[in-house]
DRENDO-1510 file (C-alpha; in Angstrom, 1 decimal, always signed):
<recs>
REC; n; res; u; v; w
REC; 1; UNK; +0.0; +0.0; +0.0 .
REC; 2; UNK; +2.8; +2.5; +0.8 .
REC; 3; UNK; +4.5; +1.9; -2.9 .
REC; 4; UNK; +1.3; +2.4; -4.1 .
REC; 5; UNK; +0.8; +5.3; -2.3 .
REC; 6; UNK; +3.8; +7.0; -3.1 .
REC; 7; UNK; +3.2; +6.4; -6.7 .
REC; 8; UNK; +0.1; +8.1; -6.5 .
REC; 9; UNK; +1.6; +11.1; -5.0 .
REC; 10; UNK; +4.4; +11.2; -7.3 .
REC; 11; UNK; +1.5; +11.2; -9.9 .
REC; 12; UNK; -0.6; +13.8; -8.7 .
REC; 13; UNK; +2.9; +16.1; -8.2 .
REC; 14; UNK; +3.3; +15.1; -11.9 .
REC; 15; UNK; +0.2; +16.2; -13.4 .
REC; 16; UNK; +0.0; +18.7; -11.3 .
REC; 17; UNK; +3.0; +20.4; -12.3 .
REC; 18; UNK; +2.2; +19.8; -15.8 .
REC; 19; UNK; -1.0; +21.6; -15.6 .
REC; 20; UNK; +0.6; +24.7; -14.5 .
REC; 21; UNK; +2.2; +26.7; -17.1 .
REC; 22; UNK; +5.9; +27.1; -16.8 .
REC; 23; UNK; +6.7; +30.9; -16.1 .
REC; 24; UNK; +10.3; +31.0; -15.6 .
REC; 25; UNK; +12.6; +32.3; -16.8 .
REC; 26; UNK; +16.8; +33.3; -16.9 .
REC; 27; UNK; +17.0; +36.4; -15.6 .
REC; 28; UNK; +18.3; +38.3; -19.3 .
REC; 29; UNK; +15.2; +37.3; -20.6 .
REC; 30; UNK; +12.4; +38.9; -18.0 .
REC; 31; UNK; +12.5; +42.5; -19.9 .
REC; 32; UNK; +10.6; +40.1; -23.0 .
REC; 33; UNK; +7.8; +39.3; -20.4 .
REC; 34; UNK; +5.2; +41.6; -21.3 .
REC; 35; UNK; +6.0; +41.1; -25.2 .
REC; 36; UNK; +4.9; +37.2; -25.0 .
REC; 37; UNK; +1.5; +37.2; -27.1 .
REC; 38; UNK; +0.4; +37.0; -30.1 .
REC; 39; UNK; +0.2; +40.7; -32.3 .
REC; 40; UNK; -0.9; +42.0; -35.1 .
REC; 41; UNK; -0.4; +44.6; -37.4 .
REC; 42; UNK; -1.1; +45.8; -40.7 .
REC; 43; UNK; +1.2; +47.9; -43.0 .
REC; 44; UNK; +0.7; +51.0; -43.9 .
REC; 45; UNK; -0.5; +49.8; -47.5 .
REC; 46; UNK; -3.2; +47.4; -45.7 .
REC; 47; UNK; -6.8; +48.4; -46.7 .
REC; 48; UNK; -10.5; +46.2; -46.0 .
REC; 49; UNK; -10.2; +45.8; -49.8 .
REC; 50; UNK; -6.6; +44.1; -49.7 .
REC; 51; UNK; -5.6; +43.5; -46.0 .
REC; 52; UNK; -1.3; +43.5; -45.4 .
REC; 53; UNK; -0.5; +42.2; -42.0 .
REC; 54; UNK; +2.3; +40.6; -40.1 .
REC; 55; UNK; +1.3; +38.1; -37.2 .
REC; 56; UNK; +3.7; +37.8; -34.6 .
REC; 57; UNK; +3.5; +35.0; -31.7 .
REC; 58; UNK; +6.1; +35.5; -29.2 .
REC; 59; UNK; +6.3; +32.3; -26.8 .
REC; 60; UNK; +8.7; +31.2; -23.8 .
REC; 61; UNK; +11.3; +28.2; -25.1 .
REC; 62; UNK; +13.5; +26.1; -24.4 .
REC; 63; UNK; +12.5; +25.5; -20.6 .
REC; 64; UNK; +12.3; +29.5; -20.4 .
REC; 65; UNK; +16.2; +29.6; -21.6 .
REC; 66; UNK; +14.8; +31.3; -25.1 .
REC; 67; UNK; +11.8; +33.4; -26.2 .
REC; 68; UNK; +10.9; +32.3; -29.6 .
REC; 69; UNK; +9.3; +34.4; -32.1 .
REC; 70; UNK; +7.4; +33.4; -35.3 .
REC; 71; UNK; +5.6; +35.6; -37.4 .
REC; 72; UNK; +4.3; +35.2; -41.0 .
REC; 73; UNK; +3.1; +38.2; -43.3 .
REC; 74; UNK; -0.3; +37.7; -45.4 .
REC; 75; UNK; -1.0; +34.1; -44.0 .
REC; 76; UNK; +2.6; +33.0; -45.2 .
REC; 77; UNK; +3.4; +34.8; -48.3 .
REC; 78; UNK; +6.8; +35.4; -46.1 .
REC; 79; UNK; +7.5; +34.3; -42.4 .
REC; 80; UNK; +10.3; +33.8; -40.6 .
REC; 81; UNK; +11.3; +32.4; -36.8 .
REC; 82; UNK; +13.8; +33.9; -34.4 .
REC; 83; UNK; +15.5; +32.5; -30.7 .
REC; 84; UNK; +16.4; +35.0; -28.0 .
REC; 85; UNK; +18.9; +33.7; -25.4 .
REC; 86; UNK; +21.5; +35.1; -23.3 .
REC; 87; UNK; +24.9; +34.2; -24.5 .
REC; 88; UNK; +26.2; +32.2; -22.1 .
REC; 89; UNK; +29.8; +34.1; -22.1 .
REC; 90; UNK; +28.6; +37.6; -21.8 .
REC; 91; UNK; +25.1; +37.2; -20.6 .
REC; 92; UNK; +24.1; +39.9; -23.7 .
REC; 93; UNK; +21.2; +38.4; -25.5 .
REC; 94; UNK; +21.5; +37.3; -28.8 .
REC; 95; UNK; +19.2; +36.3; -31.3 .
REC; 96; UNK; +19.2; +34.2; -34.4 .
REC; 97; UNK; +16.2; +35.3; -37.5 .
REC; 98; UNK; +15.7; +32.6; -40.1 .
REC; 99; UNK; +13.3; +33.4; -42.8 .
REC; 100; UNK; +11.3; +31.4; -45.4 .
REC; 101; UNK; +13.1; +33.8; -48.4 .
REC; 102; UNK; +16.6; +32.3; -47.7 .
REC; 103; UNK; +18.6; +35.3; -45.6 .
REC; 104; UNK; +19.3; +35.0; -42.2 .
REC; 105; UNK; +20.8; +37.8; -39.4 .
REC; 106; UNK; +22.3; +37.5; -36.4 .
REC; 107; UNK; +22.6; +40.7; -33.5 .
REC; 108; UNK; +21.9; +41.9; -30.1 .
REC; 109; UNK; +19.1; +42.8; -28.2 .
REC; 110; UNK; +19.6; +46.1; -25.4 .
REC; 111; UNK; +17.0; +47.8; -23.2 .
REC; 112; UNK; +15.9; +50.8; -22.0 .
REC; 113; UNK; +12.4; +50.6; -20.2 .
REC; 114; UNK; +9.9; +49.0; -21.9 .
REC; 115; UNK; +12.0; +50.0; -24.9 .
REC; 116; UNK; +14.0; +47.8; -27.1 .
REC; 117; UNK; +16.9; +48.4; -29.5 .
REC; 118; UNK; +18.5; +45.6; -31.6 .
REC; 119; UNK; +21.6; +45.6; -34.1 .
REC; 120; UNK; +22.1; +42.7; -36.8 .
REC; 121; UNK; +24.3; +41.6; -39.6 .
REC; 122; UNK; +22.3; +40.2; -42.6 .
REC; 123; UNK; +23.5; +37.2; -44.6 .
REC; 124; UNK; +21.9; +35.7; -48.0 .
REC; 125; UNK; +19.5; +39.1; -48.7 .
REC; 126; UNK; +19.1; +39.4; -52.4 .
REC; 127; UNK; +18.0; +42.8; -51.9 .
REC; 128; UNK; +21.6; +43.9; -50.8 .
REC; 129; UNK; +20.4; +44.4; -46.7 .
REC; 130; UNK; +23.6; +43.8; -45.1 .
REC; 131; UNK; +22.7; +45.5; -41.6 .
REC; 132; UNK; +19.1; +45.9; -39.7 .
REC; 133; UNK; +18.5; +48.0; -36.7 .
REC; 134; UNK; +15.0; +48.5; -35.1 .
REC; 135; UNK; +13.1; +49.7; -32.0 .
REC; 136; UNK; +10.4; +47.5; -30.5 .
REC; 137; UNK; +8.6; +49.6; -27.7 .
REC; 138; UNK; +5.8; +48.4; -25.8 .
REC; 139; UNK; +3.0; +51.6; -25.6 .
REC; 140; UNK; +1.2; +52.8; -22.5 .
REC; 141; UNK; -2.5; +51.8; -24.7 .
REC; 142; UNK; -1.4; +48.0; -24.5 .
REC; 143; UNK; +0.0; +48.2; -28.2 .
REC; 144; UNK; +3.9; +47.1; -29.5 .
REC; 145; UNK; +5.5; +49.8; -32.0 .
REC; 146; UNK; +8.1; +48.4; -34.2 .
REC; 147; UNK; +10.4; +50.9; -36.6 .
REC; 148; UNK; +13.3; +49.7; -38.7 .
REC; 149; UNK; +15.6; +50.8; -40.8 .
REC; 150; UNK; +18.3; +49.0; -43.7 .
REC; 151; UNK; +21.5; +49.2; -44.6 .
REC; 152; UNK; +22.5; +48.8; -48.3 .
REC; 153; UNK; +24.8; +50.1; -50.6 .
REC; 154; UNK; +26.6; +52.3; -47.8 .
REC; 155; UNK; +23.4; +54.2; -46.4 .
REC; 156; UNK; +20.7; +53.7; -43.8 .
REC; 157; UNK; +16.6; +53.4; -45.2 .
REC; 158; UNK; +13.4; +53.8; -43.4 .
REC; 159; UNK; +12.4; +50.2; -43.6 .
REC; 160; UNK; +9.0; +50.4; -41.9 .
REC; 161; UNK; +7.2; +51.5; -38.8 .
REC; 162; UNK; +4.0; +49.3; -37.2 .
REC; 163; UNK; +2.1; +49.3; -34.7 .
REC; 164; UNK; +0.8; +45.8; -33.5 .
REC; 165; UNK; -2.7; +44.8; -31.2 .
REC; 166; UNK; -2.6; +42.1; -29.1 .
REC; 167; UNK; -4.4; +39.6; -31.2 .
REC; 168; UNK; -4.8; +35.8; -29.2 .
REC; 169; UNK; -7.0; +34.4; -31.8 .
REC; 170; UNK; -4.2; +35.3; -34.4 .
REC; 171; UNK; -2.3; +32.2; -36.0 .
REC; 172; UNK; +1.1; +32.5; -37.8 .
REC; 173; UNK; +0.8; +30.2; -40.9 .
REC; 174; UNK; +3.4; +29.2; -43.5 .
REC; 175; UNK; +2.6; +27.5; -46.5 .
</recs>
């Protein structure tokens, strides 16, 4: 009766613990808190007629070690999935972008408030982007405003500036 007992328990603990979500997290990572959801927002071209809209779903990973991010534009016509971790050297955090048009960048992620500022290095753009830097601020109305720029041919480029609504029923598809 006892080993049965103590199965049971170890059991319940189980199950228990499984029902709960996981909420922790390495301490570089806890400024990315309030960004986990799932946004949307539409471009600046977007109209009823001919909607343009990025999804982004922002989730804890790797046993909260990583954030992962992966957001598709127009229900996949381009998508793309980054990992957030602390480099275990320096502590910085580091993030890796792979997208489904065949370039990939690398940078850092730095913090100021609810205000973040990120630097990367582009490799494989066919539209000669060697260098992305953006600002990802969370706004006191509950929305996330994103504003980037590109480097090509020696010179920096407004890329684009969004502003995303916290959108749960939102799914990121690729096709």
């Amino acid at each position: 009766m006892k080993l049965f007992n103590a199965v049971l328990l170890s059991v319940l603990c189980a199950a228990s613990a499984a029902a709960q979500p996981a909420t922790n997290f390495v301490s570089q990572l806890e400024p990315l808190r309030p960004f986990l959801k799932t946004w949307k927002g539409h471009f600046k071209n977007s109209t009823p007629e001919k909607p343009n809209f990025d999804i982004q779903k922002w989730e804890r990973a790797l046993n909260g070690r990583a954030i992962r991010i992966l957001h598709s534009v127009n229900n996949g016509s381009y998508g793309g999935e980054t990992i957030i971790a602390p480099n275990p050297k320096t502590s910085v955090l580091e993030f890796h972008y792979f997208t489904t048009a065949g370039f990939q960048t690398r940078g850092t992620i730095d913090f100021d408030g609810k205000k973040m500022s990120t630097q990367e290095e582009v490799t494989g753009s066919e539209h000669g982007i060697t260098k992305v830097k953006s600002t990802t601020e969370l706004l006191a109305n509950g929305k996330m405003r994103v504003i980037t720029e590109y480097y090509k041919q020696g010179a920096w480029e407004h890329g684009r500036d969004m502003t995303y609504e916290e959108s749960p029923g939102a799914e990121v598809k690729f096709r």
